[in-house]
C-alpha distance (Angstrom), angle and dihedral (degrees) to the residues before:
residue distance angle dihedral
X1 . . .
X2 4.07 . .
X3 3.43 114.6 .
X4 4.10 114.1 -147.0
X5 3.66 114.9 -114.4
X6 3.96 92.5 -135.5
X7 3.75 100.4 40.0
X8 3.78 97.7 -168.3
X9 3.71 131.7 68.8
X10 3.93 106.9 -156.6
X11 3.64 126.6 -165.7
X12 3.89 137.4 176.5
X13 3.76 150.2 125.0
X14 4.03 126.9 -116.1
X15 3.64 124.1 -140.8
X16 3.65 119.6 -159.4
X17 3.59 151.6 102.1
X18 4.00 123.1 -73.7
X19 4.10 89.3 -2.9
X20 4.21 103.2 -174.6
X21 3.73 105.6 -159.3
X22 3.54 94.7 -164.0
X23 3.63 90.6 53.4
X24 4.17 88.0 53.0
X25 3.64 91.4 46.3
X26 3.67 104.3 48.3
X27 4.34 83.0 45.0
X28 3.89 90.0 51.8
X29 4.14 97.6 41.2
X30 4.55 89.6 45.5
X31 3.79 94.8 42.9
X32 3.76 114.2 27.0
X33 3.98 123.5 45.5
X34 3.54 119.2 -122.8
X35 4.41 150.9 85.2
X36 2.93 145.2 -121.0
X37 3.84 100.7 55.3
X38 3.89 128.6 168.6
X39 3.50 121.7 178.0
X40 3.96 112.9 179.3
X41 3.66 139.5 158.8
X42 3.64 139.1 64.6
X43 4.19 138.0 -78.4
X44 3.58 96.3 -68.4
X45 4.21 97.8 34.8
X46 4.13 132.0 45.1
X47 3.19 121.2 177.1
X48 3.61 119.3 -166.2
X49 3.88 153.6 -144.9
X50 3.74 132.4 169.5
X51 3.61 137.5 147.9
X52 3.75 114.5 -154.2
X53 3.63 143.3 113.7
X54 3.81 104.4 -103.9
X55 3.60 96.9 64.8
X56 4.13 87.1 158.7
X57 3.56 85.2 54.6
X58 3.54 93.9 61.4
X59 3.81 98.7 42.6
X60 3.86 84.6 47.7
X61 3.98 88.9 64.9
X62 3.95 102.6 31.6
X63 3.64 79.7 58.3
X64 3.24 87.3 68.4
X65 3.69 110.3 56.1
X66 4.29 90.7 47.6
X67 3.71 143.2 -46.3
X68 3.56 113.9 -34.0
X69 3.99 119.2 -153.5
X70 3.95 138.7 151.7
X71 4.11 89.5 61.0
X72 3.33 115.1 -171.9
X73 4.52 119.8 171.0
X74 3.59 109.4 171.3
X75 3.87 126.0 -174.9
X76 3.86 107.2 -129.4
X77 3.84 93.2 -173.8
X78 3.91 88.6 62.3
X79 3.43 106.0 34.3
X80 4.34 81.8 52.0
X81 3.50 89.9 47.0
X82 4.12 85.9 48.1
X83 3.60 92.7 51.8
X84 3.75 96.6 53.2
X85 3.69 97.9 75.5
């Protein structure tokens, strides 16, 4: 069975004030290791997408640009490994 190389698939939205997504993607793709990312929305909403397998690490820094909400970590490796039988 293949293991994924970024096990978790990370999702969430950031509330704040004058939010740069570029600015949060180019922190998340230099400091923590994963794919997969999106990071859309405006300066007062993010919404966002990254596979990778420091989820906490993520959280940790979103936290820091507003309030995060609508968390969702999912673990690909078991929910493949759930799906094959």
């Amino acid at each position: 069975m293949e293991e994924t190389e970024y096990r978790y698939d990370t999702q969430l939205l950031i509330e704040g004030i004058d939010l740069d997504e570029d600015e949060i993607h180019d922190y998340l793709m230099n400091e923590i290791p994963g794919d997969c990312l999106i990071v859309v929305g405006d300066e007062e909403l993010i919404k966002l997408h990254y596979h990778t397998n420091t989820p906490w690490k993520v959280l940790e820094y979103c936290r820091t640009k507003g309030e995060i909400f609508d968390i969702v970590v999912e673990d690909m490796d078991r929910q493949s490994r759930g799906l094959q039988g």
